[in-house]
Residue frames as a rotation matrix with the C-alpha (Angstrom) as fourth column:
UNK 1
-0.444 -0.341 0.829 -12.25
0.867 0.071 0.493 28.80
-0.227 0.937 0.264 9.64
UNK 2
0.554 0.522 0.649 -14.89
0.680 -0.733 0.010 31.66
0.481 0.435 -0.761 9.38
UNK 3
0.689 -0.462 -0.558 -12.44
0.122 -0.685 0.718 33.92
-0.714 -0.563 -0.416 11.62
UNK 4
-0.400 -0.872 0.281 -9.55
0.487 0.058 0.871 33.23
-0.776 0.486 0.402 9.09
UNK 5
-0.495 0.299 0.816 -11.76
0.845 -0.052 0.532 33.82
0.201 0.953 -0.227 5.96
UNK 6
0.257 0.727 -0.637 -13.23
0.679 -0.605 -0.416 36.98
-0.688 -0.326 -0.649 7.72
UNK 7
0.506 0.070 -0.860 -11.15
-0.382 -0.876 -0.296 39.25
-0.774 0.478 -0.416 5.29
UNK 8
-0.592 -0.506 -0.628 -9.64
-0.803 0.306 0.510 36.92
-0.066 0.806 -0.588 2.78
UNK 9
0.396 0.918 -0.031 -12.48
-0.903 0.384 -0.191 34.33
-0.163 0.104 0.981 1.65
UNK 10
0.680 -0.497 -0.539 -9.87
-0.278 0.505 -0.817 32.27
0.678 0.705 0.205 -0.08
UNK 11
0.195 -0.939 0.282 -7.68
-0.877 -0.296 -0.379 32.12
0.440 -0.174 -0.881 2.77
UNK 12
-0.942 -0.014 0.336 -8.44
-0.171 0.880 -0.442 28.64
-0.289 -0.474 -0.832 4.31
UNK 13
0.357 0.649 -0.672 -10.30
-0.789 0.595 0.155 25.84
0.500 0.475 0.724 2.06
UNK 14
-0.729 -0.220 0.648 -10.93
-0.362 0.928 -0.092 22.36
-0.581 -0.302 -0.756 3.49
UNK 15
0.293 0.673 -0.679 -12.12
-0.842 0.518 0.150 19.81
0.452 0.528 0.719 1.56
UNK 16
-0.338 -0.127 0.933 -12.75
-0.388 0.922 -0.015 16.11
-0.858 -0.367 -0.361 3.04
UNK 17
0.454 0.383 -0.804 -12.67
-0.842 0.481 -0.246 13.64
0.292 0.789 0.540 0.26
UNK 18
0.541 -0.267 0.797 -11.62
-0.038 0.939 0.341 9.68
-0.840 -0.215 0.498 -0.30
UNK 19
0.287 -0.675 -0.680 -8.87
-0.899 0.056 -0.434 9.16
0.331 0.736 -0.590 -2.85
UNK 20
0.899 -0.307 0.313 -7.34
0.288 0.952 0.108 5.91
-0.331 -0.007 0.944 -3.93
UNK 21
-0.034 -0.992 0.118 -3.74
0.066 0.116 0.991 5.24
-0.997 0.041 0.062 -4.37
UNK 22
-0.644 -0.130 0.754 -2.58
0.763 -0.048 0.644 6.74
-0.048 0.990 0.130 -8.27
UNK 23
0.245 0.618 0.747 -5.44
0.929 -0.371 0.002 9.22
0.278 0.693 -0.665 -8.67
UNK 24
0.978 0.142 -0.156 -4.08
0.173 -0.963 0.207 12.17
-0.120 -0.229 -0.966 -7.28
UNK 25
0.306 -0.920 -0.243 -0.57
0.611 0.386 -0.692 12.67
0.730 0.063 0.680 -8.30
UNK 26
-0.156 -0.468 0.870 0.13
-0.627 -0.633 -0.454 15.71
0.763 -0.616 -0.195 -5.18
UNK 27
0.334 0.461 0.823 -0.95
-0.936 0.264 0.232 12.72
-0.110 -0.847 0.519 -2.92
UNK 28
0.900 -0.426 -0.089 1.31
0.393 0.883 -0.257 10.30
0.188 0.197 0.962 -4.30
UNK 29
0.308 -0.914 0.264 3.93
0.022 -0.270 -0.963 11.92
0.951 0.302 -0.063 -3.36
UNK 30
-0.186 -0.443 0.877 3.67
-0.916 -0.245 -0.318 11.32
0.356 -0.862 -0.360 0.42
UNK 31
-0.925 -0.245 -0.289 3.51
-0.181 0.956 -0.232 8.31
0.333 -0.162 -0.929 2.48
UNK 32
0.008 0.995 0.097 -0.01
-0.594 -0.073 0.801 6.96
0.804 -0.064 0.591 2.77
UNK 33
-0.449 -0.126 -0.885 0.12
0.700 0.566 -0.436 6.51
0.556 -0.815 -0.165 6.71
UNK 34
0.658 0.742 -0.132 -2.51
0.742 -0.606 0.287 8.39
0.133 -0.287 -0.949 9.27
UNK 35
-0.256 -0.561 -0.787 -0.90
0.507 -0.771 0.385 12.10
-0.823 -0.301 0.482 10.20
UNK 36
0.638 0.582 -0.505 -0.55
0.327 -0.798 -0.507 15.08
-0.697 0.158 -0.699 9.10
UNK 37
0.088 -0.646 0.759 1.44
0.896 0.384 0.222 16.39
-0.435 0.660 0.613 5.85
UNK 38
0.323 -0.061 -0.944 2.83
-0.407 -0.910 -0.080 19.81
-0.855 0.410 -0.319 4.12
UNK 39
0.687 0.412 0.599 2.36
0.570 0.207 -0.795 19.84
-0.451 0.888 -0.092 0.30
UNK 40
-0.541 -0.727 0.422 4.53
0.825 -0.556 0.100 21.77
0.162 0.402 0.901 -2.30
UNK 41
-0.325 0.315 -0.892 3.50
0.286 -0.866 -0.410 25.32
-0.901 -0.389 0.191 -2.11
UNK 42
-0.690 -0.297 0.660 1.44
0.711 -0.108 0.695 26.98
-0.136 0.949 0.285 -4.94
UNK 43
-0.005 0.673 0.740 0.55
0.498 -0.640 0.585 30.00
0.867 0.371 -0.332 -5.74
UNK 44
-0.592 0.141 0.794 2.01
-0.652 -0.663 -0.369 32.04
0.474 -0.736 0.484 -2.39
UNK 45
0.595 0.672 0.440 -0.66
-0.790 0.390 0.473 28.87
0.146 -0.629 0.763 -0.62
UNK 46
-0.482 -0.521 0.704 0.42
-0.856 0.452 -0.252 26.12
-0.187 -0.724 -0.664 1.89
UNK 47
0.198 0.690 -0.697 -1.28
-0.568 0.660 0.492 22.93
0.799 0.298 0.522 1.27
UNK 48
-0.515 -0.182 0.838 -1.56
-0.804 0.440 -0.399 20.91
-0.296 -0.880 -0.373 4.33
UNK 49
-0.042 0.814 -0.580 -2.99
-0.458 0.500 0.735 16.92
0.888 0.297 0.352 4.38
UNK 50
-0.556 -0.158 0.816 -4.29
-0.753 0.512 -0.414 14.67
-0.352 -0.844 -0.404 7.15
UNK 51
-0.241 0.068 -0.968 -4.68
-0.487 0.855 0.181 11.21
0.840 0.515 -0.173 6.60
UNK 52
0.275 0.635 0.722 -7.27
-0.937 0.006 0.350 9.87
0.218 -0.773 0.596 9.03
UNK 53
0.226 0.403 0.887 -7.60
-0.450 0.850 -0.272 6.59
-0.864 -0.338 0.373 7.97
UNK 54
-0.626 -0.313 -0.715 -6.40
-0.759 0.034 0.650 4.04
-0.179 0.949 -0.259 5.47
UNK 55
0.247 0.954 0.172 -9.39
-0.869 0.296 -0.397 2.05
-0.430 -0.051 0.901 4.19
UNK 56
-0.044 0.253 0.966 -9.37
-0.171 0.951 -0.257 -1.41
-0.984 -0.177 0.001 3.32
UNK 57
-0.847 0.081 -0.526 -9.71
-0.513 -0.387 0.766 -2.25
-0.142 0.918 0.370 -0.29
UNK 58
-0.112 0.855 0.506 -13.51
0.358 0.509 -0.782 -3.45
-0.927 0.094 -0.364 -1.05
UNK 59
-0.743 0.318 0.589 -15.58
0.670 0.327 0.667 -3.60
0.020 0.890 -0.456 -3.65
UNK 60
-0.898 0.053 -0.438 -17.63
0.197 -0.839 -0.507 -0.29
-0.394 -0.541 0.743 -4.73
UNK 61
-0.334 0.940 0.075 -20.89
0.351 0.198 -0.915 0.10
-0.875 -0.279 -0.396 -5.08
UNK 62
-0.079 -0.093 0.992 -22.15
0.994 0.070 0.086 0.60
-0.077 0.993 0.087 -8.48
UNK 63
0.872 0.489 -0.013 -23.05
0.489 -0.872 -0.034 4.44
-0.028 0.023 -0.999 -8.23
UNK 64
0.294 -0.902 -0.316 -19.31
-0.163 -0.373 0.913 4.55
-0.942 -0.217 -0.257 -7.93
UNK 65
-0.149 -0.755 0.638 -18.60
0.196 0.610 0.768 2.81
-0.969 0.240 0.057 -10.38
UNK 66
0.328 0.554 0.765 -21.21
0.675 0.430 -0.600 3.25
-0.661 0.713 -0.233 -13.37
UNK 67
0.697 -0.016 -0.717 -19.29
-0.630 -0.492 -0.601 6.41
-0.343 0.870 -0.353 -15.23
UNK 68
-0.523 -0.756 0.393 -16.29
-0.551 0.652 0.521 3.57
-0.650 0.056 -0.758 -15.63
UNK 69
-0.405 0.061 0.912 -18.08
0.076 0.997 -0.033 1.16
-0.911 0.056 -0.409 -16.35
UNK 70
0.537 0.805 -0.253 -20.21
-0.104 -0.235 -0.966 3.00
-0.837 0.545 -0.042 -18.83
UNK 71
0.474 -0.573 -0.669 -17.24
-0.844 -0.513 -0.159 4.33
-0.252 0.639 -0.726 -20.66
UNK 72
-0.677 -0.691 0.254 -15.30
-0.551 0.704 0.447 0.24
-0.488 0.163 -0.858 -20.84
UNK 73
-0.242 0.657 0.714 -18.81
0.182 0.753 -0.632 -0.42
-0.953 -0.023 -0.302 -22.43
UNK 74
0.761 0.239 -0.603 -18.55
-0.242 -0.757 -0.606 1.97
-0.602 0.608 -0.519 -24.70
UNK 75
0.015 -0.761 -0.649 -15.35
-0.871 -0.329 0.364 1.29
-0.490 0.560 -0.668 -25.61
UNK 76
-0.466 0.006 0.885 -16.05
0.093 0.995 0.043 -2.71
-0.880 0.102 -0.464 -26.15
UNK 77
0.338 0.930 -0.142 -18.92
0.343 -0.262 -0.902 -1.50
-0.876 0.256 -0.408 -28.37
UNK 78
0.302 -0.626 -0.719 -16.58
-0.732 -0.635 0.246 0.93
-0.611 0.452 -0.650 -30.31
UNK 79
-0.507 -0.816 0.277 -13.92
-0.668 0.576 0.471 -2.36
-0.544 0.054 -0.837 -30.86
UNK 80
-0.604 -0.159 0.781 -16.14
0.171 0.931 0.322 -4.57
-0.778 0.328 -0.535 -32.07
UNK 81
0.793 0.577 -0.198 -18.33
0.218 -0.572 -0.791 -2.49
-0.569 0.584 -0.579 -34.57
UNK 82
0.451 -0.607 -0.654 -14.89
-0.801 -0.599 0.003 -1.47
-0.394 0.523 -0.756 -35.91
UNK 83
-0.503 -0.539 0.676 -14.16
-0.484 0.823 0.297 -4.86
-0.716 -0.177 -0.675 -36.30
UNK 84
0.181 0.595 0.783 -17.48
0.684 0.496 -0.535 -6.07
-0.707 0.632 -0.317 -37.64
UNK 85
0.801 0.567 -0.191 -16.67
0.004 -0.324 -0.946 -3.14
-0.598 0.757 -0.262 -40.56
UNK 86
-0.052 -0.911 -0.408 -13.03
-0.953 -0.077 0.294 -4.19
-0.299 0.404 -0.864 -41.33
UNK 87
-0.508 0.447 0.736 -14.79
0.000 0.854 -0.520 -7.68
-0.861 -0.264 -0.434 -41.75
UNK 88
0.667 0.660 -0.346 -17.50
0.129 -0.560 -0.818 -6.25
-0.734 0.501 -0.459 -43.77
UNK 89
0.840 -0.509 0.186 -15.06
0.022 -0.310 -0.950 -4.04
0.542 0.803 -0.250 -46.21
UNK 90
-0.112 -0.988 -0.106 -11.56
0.702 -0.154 0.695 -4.81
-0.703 0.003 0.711 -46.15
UNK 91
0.635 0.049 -0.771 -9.55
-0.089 -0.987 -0.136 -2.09
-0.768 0.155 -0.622 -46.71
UNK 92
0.595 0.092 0.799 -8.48
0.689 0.454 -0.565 -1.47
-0.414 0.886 0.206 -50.06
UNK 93
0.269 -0.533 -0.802 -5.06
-0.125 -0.845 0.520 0.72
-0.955 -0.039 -0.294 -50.85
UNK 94
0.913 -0.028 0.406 -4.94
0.407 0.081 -0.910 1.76
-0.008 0.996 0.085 -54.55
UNK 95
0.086 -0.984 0.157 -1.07
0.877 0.149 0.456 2.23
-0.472 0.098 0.876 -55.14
UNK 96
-0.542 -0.589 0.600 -0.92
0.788 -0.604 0.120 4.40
0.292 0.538 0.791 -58.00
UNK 97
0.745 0.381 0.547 -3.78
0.103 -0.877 0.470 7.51
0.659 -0.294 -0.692 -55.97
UNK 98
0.650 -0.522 -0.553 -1.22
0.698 0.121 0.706 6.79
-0.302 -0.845 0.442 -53.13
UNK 99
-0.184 -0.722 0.667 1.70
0.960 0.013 0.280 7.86
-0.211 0.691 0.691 -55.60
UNK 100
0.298 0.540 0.787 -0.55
0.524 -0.782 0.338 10.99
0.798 0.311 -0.516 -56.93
UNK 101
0.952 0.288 0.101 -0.98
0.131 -0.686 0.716 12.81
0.276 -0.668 -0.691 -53.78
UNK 102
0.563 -0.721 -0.405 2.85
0.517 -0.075 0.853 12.48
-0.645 -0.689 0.330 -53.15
UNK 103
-0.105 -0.097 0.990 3.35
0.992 -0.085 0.096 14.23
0.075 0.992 0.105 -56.36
């Protein structure tokens, strides 16, 4: 790779990551079997993938997991605070300000 990138930095990126099935939509578009794949072109660049391995589904460790989890806590939080203040004060629609403002 450093021979390729000697006069064009940009000219060959690899990146090794893990991706799950749905999160990548340029990787849903091929078949998710080991080998090697060409991507749409963009931007005048080739995209190439290789699919080592298809992992198992398991259960991920929280360090994966905790910005998720934060955020479905948050949102529970959210739901029932809005709840406990529609509880609290029901809402109350005066008719004839309604009327006004369409005026």
């Amino acid at each position: 790779m450093t021979k390729c990138n000697a006069k064009d930095p940009l000219a060959v990126k690899v990146e090794e990551k893990k991706y799950e099935k749905g999160t990548n939509s340029l990787l849903d578009k091929i078949a998710w079997t080991p080998g090697i794949y060409a991507l749409e072109s963009e931007n005048d660049r080739n995209k190439f993938v290789q699919i080592k391995e298809i992992i198992a589904p398991s259960t991920k460790p929280i360090s994966e997991n905790m910005g998720q989890a934060t955020s479905d806590y948050q949102t529970k939080l959210e739901r029932d605070w809005i709840e406990n203040l529609k509880s609290k004060y029901p809402v109350k629609v005066y008719e004839q300000n309604v009327k006004r403002l369409y005026n």
